[in-house]
Backbone bond lengths (Angstrom), bond angles and torsions (degrees), N, CA, C in turn:
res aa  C-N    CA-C-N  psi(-1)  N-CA   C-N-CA  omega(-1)  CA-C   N-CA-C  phi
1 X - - - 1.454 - - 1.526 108.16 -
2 X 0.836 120.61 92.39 1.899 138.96 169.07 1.498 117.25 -65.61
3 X 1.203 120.04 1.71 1.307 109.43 -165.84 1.524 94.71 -108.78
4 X 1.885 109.98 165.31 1.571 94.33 -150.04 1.512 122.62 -63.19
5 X 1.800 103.29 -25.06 1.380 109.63 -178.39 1.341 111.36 -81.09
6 X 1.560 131.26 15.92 1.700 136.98 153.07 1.546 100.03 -76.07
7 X 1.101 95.13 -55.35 1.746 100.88 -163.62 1.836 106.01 -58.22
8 X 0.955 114.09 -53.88 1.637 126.68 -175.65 1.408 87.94 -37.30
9 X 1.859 128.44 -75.91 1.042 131.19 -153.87 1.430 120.05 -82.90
10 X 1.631 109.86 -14.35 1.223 106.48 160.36 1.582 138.53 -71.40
11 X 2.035 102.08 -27.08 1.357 136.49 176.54 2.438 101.63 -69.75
12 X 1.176 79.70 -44.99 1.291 88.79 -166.26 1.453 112.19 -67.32
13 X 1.571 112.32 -33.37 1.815 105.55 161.52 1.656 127.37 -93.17
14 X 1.608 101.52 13.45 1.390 99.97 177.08 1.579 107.48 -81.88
15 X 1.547 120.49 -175.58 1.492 118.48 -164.88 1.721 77.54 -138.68
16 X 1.217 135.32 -42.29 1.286 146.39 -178.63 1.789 117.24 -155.72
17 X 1.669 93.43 147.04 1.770 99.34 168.36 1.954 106.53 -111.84
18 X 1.262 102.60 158.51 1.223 114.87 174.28 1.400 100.94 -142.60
19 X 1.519 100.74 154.55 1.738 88.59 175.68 1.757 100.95 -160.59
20 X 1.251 100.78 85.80 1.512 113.19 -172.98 1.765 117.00 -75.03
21 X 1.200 100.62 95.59 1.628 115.91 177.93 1.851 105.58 -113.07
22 X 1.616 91.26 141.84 1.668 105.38 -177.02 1.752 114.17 -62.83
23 X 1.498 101.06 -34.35 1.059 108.32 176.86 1.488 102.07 -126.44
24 X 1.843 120.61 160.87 1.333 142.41 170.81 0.923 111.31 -41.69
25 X 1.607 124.49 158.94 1.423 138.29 167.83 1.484 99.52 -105.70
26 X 1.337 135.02 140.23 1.616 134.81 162.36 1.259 102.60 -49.88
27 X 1.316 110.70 -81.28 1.722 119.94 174.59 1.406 119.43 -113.80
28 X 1.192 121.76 139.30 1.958 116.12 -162.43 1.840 96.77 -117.18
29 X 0.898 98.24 58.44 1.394 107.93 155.60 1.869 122.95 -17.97
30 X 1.156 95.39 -15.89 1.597 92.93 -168.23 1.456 111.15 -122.46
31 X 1.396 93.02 2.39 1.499 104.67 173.38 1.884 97.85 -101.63
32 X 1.049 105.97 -24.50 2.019 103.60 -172.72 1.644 99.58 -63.70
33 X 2.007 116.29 -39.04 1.151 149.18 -110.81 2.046 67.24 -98.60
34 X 1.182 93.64 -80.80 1.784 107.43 156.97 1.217 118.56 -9.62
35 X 1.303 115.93 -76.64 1.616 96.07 -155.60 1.784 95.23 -104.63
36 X 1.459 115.66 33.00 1.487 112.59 154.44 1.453 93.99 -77.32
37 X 1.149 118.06 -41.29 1.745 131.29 -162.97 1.965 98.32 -63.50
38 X 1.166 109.61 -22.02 1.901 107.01 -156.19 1.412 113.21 104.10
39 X 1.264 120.23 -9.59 1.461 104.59 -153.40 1.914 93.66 -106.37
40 X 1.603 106.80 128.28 1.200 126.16 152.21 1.399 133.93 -36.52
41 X 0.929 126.93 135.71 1.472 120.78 156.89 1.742 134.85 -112.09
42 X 1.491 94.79 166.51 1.649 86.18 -177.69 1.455 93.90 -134.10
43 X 1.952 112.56 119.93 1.774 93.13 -164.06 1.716 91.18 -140.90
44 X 1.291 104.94 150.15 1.602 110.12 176.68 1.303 116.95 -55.91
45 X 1.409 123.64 148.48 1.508 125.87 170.17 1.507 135.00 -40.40
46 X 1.346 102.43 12.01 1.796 117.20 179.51 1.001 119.46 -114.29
47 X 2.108 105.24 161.81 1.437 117.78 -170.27 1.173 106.26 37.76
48 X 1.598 114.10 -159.48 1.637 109.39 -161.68 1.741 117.77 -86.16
49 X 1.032 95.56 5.47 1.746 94.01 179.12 2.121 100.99 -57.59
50 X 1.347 130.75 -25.92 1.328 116.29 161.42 1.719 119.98 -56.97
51 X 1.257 105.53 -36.16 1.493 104.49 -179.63 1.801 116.12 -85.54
52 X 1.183 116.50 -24.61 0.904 122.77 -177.89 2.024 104.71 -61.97
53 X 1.395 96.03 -57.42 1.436 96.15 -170.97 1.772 120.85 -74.87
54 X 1.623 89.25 -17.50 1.518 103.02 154.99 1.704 138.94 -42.49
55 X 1.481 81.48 -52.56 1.786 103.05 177.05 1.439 121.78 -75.56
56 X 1.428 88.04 -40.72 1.729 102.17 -175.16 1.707 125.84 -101.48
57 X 1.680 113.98 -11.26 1.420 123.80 174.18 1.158 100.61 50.30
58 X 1.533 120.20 49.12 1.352 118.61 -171.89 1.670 96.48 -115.47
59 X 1.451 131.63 36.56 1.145 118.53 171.54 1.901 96.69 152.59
60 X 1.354 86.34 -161.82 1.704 103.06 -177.64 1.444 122.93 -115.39
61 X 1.208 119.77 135.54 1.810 109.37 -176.66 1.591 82.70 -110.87
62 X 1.428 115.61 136.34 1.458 137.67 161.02 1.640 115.51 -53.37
63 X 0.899 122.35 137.98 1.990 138.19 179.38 1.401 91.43 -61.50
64 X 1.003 135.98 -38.76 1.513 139.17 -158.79 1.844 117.89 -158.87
65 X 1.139 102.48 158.46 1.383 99.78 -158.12 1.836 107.69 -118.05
66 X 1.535 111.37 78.75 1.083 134.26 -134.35 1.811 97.85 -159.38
67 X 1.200 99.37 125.63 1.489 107.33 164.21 1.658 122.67 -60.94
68 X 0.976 109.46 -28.05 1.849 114.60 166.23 1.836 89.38 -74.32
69 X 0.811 145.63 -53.88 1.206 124.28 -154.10 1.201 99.86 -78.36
70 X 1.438 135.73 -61.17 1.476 125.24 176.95 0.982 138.37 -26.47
71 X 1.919 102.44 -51.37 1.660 115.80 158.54 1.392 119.80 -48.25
72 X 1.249 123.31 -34.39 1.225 139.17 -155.16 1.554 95.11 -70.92
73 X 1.669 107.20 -71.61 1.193 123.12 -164.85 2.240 114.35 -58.55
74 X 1.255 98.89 -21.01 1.453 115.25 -154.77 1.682 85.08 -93.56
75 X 1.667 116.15 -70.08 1.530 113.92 158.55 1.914 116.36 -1.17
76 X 1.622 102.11 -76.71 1.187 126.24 -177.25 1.595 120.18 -38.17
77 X 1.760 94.08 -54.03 1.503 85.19 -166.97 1.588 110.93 -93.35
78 X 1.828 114.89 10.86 1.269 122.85 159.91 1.662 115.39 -58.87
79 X 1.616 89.39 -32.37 1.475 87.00 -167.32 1.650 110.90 -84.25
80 X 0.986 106.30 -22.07 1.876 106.56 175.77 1.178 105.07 -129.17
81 X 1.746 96.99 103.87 1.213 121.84 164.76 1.567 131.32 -54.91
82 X 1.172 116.02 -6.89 1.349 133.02 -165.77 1.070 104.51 -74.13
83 X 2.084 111.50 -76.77 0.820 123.96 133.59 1.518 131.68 20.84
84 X 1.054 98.08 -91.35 1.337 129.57 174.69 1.590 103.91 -29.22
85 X 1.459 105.00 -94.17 1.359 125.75 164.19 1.879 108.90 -19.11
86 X 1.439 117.78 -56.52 1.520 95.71 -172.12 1.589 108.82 -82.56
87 X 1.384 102.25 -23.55 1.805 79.66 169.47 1.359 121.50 -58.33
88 X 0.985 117.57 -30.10 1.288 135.68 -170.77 1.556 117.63 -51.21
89 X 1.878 103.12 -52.24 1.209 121.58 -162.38 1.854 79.13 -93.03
90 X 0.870 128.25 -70.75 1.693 129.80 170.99 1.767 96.38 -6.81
91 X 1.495 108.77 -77.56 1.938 108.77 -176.32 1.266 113.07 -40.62
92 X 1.288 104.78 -39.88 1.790 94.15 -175.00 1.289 132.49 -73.44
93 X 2.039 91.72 -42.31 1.763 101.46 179.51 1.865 95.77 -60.56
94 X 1.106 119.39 -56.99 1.338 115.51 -174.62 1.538 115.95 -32.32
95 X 1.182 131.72 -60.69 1.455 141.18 168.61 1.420 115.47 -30.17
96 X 1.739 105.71 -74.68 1.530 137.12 -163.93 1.844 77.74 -63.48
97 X 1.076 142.33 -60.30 1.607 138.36 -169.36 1.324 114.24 -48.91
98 X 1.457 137.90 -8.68 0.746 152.44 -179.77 1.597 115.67 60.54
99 X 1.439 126.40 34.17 1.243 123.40 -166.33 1.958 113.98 -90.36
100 X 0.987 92.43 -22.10 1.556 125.95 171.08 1.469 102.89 -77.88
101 X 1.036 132.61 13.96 1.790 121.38 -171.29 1.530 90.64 -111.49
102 X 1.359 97.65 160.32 1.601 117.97 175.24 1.515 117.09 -55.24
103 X 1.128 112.59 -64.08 1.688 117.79 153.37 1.388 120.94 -19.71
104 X 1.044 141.80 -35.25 1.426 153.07 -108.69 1.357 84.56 -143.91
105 X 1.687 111.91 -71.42 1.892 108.87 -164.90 1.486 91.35 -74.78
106 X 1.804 137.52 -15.26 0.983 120.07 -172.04 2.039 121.20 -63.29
107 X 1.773 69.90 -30.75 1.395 81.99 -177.68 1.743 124.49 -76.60
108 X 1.474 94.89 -33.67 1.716 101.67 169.07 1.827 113.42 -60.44
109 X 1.268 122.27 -35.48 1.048 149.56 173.79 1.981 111.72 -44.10
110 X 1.639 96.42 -59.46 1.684 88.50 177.75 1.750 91.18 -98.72
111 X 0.737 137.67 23.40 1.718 135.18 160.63 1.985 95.93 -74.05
112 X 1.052 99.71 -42.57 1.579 113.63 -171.14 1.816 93.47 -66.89
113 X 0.748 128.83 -56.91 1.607 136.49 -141.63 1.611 97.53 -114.15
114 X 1.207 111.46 -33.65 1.770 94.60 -176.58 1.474 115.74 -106.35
């Protein structure tokens, strides 16, 4: 169910997202989508999911981009809830901060070029 009131209730009983792709996403939209919701992630070392969790300390990027490592890492942060908990609160303030907004990369964008 894709429509927004799927997503709310689907976002709202997750504890964490992962989203293991061979290759990068440009922008992962469904990870921002996420931690508007609270919810952390645990994402392989590709495309921008490193910068994403960079900016926002909203989770863990894996050493390697490998189904043992994902498990590994996802395992882990089952086990410390703490953890857990500040990525958590980390995904959201990051979102609600608006650093993730269009405005925002617009501006990182002519920092690059002007």
């Amino acid at each position: 169910d894709f429509t927004k009131e799927g997503k709310i209730r689907f976002l709202s009983e997750s504890t964490l997202i992962s989203v293991p792709v061979i290759k990068g996403e440009a922008f992962a939209f469904e990870i921002l989508e996420a931690f508007s919701a609270g919810v952390p992630a645990v994402l392989p070392p590709t495309g921008v999911f490193p910068e994403i969790i960079a900016e926002s300390k909203g989770g863990i990027i894996c050493s390697e981009n490998s189904p043992e490592s994902l498990a590994e890492n996802i395992s882990t942060l089952f086990s410390e809830k703490q953890k857990l908990f500040d990525f958590s609160d980390n995904a959201f303030k990051s979102v609600s901060s608006g650093i993730f907004s269009s405005v925002e990369f617009a501006k990182k964008i002519l920092k690059i070029y002007i």
